[in-house]
PDB file of the backbone (N, CA, C, O) and the ligand in Angstrom, with CONECT records:
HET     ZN  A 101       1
ATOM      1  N   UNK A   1      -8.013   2.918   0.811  1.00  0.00           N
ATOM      2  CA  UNK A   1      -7.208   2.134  -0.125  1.00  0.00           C
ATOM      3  C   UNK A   1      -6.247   1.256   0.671  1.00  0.00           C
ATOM      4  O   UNK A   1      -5.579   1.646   1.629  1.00  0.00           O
ATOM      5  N   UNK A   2      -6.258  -0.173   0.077  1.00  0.00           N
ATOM      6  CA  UNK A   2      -5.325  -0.766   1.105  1.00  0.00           C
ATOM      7  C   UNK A   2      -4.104  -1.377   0.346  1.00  0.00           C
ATOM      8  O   UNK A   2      -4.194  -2.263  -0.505  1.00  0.00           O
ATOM      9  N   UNK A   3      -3.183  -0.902   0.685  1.00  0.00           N
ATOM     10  CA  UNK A   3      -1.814  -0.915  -0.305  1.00  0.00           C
ATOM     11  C   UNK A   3      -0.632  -0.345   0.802  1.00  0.00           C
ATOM     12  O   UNK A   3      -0.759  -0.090   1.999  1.00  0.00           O
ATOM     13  N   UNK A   4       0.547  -0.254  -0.075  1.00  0.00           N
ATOM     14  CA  UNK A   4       1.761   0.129   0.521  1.00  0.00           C
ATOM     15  C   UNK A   4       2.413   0.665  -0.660  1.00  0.00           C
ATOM     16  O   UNK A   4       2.477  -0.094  -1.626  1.00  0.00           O
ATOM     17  N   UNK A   5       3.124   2.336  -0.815  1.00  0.00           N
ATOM     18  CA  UNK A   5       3.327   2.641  -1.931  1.00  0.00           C
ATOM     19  C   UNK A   5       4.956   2.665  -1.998  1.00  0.00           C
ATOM     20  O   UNK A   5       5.734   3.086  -1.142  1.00  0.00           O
ATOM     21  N   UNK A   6       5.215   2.141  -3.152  1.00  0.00           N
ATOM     22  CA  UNK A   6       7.138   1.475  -3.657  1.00  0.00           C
ATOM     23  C   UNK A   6       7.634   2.922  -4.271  1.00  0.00           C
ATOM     24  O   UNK A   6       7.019   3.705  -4.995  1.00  0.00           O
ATOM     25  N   UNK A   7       8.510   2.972  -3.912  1.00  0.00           N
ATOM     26  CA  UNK A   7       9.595   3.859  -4.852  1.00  0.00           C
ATOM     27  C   UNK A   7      10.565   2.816  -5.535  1.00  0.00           C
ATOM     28  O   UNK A   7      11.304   2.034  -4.938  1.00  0.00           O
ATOM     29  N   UNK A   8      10.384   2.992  -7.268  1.00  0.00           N
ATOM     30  CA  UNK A   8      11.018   2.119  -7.799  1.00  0.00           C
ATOM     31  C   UNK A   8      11.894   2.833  -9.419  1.00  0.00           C
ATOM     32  O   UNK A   8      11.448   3.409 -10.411  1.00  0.00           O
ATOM     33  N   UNK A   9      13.118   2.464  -9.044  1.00  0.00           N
ATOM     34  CA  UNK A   9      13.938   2.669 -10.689  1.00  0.00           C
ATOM     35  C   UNK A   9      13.396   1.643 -11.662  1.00  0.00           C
ATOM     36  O   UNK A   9      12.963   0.579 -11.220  1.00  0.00           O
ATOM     37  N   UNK A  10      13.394   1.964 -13.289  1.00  0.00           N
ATOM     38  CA  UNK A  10      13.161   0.991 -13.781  1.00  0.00           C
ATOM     39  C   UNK A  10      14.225   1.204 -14.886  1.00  0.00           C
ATOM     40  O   UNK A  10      14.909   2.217 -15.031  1.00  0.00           O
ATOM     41  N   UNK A  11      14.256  -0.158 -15.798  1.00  0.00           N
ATOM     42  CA  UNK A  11      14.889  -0.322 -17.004  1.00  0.00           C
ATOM     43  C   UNK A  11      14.133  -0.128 -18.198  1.00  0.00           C
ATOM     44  O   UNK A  11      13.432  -1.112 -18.437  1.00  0.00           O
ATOM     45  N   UNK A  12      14.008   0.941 -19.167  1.00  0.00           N
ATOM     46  CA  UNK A  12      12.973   0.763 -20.100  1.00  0.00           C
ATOM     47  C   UNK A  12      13.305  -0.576 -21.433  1.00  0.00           C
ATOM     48  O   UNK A  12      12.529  -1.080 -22.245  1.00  0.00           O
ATOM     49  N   UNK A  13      14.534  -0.775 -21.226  1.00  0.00           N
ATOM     50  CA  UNK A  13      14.827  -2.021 -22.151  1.00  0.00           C
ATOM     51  C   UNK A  13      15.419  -1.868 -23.933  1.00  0.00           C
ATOM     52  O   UNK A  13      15.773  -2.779 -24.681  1.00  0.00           O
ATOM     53  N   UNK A  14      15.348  -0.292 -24.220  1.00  0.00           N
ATOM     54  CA  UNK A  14      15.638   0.049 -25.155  1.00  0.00           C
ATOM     55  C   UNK A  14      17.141  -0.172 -25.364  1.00  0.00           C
ATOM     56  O   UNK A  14      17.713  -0.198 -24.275  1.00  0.00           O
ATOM     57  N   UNK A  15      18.018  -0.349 -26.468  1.00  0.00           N
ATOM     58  CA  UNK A  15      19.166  -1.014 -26.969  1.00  0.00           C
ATOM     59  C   UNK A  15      19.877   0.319 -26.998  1.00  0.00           C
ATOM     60  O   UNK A  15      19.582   1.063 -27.933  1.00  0.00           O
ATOM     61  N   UNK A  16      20.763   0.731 -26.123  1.00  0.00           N
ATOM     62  CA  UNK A  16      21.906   2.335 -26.374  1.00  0.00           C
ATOM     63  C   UNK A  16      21.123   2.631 -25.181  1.00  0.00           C
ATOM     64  O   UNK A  16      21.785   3.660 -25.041  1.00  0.00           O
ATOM     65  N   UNK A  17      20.346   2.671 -24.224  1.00  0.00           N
ATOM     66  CA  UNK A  17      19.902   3.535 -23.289  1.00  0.00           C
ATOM     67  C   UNK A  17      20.819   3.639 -22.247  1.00  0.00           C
ATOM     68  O   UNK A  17      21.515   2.775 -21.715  1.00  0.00           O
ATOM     69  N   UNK A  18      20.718   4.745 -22.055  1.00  0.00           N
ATOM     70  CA  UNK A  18      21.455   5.255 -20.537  1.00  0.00           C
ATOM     71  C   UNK A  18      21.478   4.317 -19.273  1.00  0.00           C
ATOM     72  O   UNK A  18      22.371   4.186 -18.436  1.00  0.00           O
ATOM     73  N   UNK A  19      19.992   3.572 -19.381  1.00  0.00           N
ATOM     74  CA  UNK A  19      19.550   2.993 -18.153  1.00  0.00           C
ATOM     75  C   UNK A  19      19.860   1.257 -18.730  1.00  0.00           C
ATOM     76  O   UNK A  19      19.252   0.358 -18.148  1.00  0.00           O
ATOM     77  N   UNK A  20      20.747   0.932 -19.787  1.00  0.00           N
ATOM     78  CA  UNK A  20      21.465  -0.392 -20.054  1.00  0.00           C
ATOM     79  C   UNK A  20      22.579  -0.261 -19.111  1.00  0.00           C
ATOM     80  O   UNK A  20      23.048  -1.387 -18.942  1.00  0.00           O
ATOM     81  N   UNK A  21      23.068   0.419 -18.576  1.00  0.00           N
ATOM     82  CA  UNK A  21      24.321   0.802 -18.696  1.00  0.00           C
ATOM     83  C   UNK A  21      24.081   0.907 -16.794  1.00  0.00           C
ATOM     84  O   UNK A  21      25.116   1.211 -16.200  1.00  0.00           O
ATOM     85  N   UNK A  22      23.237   0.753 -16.194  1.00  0.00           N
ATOM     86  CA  UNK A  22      22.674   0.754 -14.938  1.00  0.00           C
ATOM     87  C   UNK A  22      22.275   2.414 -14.730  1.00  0.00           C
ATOM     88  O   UNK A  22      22.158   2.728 -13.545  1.00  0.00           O
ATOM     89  N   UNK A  23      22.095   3.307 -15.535  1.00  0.00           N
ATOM     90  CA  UNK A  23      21.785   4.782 -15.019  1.00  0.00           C
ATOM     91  C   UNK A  23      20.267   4.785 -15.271  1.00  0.00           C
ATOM     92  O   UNK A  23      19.834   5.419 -16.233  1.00  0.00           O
ATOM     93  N   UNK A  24      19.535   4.189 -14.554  1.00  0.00           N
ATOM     94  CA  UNK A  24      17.915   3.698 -14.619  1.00  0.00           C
ATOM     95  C   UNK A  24      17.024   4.859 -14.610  1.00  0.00           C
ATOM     96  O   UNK A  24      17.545   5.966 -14.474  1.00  0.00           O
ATOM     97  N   UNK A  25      15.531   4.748 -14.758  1.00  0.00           N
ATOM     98  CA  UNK A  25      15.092   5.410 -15.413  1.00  0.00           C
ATOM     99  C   UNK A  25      13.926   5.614 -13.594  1.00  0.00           C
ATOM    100  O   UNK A  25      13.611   4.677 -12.862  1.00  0.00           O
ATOM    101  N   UNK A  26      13.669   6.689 -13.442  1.00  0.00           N
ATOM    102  CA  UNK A  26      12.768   7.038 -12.379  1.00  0.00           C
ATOM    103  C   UNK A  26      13.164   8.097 -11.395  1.00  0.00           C
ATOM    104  O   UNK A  26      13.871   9.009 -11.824  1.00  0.00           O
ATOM    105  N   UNK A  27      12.843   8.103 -10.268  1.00  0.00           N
ATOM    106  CA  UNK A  27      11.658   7.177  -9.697  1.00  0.00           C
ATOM    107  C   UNK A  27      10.277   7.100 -10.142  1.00  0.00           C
ATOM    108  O   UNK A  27       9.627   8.027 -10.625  1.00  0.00           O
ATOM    109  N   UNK A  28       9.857   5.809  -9.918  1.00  0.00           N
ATOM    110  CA  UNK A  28       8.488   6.126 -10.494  1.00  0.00           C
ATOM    111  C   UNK A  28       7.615   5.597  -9.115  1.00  0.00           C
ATOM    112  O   UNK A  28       8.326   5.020  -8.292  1.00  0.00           O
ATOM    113  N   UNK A  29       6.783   5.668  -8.911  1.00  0.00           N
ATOM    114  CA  UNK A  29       5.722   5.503  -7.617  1.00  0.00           C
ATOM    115  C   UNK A  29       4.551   4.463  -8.065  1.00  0.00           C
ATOM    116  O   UNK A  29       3.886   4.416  -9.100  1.00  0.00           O
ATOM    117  N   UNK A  30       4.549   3.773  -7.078  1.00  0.00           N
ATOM    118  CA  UNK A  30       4.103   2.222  -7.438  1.00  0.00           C
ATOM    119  C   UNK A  30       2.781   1.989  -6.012  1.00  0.00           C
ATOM    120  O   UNK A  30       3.073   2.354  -4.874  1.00  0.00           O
ATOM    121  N   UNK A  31       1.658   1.477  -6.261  1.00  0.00           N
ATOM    122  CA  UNK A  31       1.388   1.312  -5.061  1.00  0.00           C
ATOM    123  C   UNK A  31       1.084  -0.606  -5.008  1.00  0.00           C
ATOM    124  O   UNK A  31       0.569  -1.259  -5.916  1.00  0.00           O
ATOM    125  N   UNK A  32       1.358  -0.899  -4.275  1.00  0.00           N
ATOM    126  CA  UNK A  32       1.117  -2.943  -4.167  1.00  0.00           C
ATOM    127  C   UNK A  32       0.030  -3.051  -4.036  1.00  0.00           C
ATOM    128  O   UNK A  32      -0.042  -2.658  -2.872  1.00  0.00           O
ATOM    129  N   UNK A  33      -1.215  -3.345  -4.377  1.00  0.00           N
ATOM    130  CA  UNK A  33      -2.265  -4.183  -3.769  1.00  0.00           C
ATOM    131  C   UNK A  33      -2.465  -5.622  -4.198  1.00  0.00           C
ATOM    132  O   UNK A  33      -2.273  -6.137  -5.300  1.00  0.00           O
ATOM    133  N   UNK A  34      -3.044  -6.326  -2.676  1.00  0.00           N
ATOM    134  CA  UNK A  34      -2.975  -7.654  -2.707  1.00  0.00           C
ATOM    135  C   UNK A  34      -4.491  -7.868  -3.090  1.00  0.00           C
ATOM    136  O   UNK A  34      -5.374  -7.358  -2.400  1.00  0.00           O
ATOM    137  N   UNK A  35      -4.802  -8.701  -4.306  1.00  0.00           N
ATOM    138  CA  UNK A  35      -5.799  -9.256  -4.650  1.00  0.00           C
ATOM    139  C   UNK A  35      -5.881 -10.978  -4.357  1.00  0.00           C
ATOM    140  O   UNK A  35      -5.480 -11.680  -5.285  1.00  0.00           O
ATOM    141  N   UNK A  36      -6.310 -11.575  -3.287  1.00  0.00           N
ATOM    142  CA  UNK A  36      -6.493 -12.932  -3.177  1.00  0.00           C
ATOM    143  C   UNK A  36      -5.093 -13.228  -2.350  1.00  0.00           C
ATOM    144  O   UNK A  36      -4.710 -12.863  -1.238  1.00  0.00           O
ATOM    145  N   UNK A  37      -4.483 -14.065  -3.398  1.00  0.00           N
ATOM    146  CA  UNK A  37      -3.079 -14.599  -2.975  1.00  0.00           C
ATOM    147  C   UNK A  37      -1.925 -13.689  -3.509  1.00  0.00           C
ATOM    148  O   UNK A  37      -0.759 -13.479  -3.174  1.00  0.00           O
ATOM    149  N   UNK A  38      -3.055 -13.088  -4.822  1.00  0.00           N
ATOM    150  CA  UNK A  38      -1.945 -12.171  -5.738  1.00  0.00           C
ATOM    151  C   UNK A  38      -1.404 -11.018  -5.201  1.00  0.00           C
ATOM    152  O   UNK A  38      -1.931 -10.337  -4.322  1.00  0.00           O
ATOM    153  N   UNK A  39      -0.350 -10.811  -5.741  1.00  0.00           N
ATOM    154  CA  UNK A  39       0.311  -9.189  -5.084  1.00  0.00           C
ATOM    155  C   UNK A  39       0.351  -8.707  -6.439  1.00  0.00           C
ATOM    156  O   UNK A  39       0.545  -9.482  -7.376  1.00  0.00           O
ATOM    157  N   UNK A  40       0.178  -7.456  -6.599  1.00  0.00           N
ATOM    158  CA  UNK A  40       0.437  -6.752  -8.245  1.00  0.00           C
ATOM    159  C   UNK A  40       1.023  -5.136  -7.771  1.00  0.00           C
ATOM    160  O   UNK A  40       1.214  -4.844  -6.591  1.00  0.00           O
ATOM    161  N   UNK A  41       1.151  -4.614  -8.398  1.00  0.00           N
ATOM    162  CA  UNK A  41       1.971  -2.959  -8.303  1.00  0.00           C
ATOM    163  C   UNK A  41       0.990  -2.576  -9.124  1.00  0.00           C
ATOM    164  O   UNK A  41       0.823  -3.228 -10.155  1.00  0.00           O
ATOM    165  N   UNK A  42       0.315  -1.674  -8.895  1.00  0.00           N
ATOM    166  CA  UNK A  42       0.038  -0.119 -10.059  1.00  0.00           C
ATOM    167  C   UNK A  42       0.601   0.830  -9.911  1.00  0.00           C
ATOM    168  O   UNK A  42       0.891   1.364  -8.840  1.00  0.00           O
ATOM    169  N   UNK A  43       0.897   1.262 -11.238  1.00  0.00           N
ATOM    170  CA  UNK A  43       1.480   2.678 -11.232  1.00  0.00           C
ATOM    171  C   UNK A  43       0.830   4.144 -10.484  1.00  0.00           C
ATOM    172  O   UNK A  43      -0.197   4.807 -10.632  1.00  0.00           O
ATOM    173  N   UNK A  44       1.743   4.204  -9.830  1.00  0.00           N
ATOM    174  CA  UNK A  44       0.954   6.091  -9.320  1.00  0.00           C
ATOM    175  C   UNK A  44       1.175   7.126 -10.040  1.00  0.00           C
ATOM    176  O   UNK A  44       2.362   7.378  -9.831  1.00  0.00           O
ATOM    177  N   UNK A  45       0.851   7.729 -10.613  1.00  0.00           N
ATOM    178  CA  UNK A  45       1.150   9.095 -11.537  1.00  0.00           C
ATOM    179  C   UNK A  45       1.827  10.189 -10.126  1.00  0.00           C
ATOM    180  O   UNK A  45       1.920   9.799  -8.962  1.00  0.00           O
ATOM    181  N   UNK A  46       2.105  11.149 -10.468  1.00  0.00           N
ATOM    182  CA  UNK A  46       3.063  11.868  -9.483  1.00  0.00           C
ATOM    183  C   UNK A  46       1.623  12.498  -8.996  1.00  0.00           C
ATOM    184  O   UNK A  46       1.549  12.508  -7.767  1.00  0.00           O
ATOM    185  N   UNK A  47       0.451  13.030  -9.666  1.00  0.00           N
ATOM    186  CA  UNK A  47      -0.500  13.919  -9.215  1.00  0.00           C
ATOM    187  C   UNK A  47      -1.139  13.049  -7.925  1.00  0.00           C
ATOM    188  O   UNK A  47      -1.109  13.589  -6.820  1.00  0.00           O
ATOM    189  N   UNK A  48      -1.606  11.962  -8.035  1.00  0.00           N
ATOM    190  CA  UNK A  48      -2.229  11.378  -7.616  1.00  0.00           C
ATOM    191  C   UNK A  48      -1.270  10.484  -5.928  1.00  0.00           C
ATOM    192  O   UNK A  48      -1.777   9.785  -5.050  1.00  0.00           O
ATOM    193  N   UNK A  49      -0.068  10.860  -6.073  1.00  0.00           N
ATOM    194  CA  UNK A  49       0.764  10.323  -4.925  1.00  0.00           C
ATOM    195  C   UNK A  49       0.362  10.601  -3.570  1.00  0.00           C
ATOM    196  O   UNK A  49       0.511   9.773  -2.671  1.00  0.00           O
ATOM    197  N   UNK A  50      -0.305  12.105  -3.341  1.00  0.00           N
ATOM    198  CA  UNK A  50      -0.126  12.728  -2.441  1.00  0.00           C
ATOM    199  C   UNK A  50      -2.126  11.660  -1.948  1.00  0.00           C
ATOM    200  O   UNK A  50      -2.335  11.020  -0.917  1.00  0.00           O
ATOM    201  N   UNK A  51      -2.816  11.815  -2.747  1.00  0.00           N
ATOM    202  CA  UNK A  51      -4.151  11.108  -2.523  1.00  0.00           C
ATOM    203  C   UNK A  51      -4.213   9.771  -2.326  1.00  0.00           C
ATOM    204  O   UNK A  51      -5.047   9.141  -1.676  1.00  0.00           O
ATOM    205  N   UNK A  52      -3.002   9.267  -3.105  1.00  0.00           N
ATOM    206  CA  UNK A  52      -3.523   7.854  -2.781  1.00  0.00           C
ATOM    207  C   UNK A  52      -2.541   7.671  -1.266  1.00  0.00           C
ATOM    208  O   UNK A  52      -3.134   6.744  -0.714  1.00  0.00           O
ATOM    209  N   UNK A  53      -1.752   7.941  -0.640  1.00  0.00           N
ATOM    210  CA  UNK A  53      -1.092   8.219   0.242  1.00  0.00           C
ATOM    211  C   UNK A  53      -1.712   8.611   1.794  1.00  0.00           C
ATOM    212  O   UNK A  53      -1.179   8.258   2.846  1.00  0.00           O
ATOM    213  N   UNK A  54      -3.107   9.519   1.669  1.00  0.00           N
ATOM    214  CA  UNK A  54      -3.857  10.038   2.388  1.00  0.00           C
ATOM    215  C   UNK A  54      -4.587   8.752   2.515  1.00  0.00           C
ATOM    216  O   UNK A  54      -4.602   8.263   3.645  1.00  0.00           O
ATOM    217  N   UNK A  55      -5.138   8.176   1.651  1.00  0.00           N
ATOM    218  CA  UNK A  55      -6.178   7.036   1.124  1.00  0.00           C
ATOM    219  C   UNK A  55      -5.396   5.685   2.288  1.00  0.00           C
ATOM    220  O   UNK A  55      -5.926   4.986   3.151  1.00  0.00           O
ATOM    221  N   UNK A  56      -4.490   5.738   1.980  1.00  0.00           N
ATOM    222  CA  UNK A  56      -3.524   4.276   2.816  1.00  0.00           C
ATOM    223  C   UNK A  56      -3.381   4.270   4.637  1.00  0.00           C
ATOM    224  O   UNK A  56      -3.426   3.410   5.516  1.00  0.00           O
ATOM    225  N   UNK A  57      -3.183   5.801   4.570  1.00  0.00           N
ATOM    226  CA  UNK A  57      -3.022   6.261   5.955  1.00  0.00           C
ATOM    227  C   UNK A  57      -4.322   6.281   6.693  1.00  0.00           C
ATOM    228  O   UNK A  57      -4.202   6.078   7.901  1.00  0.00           O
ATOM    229  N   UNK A  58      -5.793   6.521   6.157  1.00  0.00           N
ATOM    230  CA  UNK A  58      -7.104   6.244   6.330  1.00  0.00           C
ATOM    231  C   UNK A  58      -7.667   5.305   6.795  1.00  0.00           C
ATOM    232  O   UNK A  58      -8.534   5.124   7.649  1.00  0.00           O
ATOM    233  N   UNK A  59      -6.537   4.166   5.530  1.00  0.00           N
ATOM    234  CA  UNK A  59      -7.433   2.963   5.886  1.00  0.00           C
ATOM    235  C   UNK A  59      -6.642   2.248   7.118  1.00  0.00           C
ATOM    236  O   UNK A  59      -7.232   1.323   7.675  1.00  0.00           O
ATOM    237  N   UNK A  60      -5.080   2.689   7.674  1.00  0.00           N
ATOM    238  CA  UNK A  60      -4.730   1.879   8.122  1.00  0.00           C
ATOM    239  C   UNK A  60      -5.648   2.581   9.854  1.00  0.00           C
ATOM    240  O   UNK A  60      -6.234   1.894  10.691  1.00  0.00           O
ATOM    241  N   UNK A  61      -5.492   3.725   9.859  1.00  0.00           N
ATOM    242  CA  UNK A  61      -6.658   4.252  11.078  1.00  0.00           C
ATOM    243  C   UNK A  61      -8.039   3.258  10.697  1.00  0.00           C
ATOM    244  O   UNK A  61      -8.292   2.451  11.591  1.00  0.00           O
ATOM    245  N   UNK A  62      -8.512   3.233  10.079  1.00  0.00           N
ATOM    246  CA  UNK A  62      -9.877   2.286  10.377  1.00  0.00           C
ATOM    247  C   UNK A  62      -9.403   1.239  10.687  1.00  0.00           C
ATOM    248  O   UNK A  62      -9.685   0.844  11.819  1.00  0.00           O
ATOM    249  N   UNK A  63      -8.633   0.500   9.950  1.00  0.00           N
ATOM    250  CA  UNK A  63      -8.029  -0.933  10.742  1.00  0.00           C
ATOM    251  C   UNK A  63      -7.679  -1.270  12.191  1.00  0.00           C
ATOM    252  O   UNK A  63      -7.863  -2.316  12.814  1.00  0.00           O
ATOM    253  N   UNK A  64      -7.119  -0.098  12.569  1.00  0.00           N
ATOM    254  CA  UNK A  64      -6.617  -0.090  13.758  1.00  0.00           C
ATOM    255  C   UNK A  64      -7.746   0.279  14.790  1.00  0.00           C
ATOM    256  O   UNK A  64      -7.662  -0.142  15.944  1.00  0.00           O
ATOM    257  N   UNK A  65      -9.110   1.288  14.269  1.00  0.00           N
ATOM    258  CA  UNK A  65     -10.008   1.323  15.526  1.00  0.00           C
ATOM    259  C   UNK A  65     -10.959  -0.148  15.408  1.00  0.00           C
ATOM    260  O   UNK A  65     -11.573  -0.488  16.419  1.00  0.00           O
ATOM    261  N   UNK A  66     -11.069  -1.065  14.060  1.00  0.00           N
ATOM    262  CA  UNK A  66     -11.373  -2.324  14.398  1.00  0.00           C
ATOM    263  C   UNK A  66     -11.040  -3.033  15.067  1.00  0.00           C
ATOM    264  O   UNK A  66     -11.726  -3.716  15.826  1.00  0.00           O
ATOM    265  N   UNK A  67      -9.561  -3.028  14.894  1.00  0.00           N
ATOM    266  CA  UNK A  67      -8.891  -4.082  15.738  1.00  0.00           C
ATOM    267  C   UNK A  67      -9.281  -3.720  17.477  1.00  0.00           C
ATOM    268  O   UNK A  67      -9.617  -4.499  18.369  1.00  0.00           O
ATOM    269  N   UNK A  68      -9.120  -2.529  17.504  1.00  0.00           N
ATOM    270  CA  UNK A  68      -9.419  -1.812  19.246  1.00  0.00           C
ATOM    271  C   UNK A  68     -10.659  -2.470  19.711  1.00  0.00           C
ATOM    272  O   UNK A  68     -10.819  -3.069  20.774  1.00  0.00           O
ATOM    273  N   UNK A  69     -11.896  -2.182  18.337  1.00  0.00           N
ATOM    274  CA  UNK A  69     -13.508  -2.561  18.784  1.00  0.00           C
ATOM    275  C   UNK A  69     -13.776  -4.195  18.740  1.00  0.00           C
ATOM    276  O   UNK A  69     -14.782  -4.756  19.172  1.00  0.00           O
ATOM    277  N   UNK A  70     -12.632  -4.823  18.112  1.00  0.00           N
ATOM    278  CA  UNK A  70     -12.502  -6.293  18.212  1.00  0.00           C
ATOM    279  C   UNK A  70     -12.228  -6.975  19.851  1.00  0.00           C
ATOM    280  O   UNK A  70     -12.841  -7.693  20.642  1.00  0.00           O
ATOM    281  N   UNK A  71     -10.754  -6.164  19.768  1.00  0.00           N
ATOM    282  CA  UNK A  71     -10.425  -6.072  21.436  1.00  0.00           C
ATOM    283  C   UNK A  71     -10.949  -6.499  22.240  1.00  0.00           C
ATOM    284  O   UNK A  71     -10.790  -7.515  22.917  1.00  0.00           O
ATOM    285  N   UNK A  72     -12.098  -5.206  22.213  1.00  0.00           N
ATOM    286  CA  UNK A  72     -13.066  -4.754  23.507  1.00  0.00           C
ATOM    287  C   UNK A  72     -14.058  -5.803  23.552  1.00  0.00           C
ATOM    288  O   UNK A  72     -14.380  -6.547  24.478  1.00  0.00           O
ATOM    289  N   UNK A  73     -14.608  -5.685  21.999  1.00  0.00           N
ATOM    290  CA  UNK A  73     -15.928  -7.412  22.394  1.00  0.00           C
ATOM    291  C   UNK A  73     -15.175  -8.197  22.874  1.00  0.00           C
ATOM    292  O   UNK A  73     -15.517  -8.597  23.987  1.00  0.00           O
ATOM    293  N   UNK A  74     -14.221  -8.611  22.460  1.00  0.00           N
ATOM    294  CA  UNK A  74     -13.562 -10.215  23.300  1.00  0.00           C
ATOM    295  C   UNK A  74     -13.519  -9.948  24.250  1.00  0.00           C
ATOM    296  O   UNK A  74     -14.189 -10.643  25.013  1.00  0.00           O
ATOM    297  N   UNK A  75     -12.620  -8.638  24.933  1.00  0.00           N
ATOM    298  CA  UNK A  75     -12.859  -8.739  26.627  1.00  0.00           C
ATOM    299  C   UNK A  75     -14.043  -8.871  27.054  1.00  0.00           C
ATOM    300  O   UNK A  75     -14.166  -9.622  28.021  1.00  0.00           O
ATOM    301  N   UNK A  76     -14.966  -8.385  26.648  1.00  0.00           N
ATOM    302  CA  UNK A  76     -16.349  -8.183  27.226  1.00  0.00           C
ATOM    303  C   UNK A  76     -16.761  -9.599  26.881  1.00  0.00           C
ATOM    304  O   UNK A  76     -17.225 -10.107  27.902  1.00  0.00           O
ATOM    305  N   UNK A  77     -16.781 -10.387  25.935  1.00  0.00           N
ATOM    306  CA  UNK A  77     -17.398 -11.602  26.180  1.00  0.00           C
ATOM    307  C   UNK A  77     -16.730 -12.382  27.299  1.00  0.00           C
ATOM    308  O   UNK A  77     -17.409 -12.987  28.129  1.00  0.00           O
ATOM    309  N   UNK A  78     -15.598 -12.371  27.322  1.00  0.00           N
ATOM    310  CA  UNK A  78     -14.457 -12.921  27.961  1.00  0.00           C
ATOM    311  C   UNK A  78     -15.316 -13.002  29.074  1.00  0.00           C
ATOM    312  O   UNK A  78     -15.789 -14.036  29.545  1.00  0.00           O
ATOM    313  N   UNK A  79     -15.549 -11.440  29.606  1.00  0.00           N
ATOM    314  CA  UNK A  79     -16.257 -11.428  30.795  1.00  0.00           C
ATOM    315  C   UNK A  79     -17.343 -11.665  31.405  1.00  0.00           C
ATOM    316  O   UNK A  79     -17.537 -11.698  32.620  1.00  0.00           O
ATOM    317  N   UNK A  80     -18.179 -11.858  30.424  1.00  0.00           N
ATOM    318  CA  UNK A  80     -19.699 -12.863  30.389  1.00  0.00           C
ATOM    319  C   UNK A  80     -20.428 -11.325  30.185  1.00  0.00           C
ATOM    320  O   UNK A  80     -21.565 -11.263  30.653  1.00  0.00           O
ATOM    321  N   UNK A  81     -19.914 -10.092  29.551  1.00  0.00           N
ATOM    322  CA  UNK A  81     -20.547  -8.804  29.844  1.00  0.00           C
ATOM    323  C   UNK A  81     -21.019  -8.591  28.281  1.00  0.00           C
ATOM    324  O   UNK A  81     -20.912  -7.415  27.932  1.00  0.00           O
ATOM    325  N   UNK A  82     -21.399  -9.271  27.507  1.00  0.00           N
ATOM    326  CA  UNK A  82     -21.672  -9.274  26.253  1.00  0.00           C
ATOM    327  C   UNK A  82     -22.774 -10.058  26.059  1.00  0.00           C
ATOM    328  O   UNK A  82     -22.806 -11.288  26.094  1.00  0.00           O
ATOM    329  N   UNK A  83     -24.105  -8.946  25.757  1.00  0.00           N
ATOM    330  CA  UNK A  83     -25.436  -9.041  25.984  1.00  0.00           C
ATOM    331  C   UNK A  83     -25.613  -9.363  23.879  1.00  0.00           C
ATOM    332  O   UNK A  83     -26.720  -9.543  23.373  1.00  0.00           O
TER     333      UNK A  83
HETATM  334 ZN    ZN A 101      16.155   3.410 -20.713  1.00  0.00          ZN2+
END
């Protein structure tokens, strides 16, 4: 999963609420994903925090042994050693 997950207060907007008054309503757990140019938030349910969390940390290890195996071809072409 490729995201970054928000801890966020919110305002539910109701007229007399606690959270008019700035005593806001949360935390609630948010994760960002970028679609295109777009950025959007989905909501995380509390069950699901700990998975989608595992899911982020996953993908950023695969990213990072690409970037390594990216690396390495360029040096190796670099070096005329790329058959
Ligand atoms: Zn409220």
């Amino acid at each position: 999963m490729r995201g970054a997950l928000h801890r966020q207060m919110r305002q539910c907007g109701k007229a007399g609420c606690r959270c008019a008054a700035g005593d806001l309503h949360g935390p609630y757990m948010y994760v960002s994903v970028r679609t295109g140019a777009r950025r959007r938030l989905l909501y995380v349910p509390t069950h699901a925090v700990d998975a989608v969390r595992r899911r982020i940390k996953a993908t950023g290890r695969i990213d990072a042994a690409l970037a390594e195996i990216s690396a390495i071809n360029l040096e190796l072409l670099a070096r005329g050693e790329l058959a």
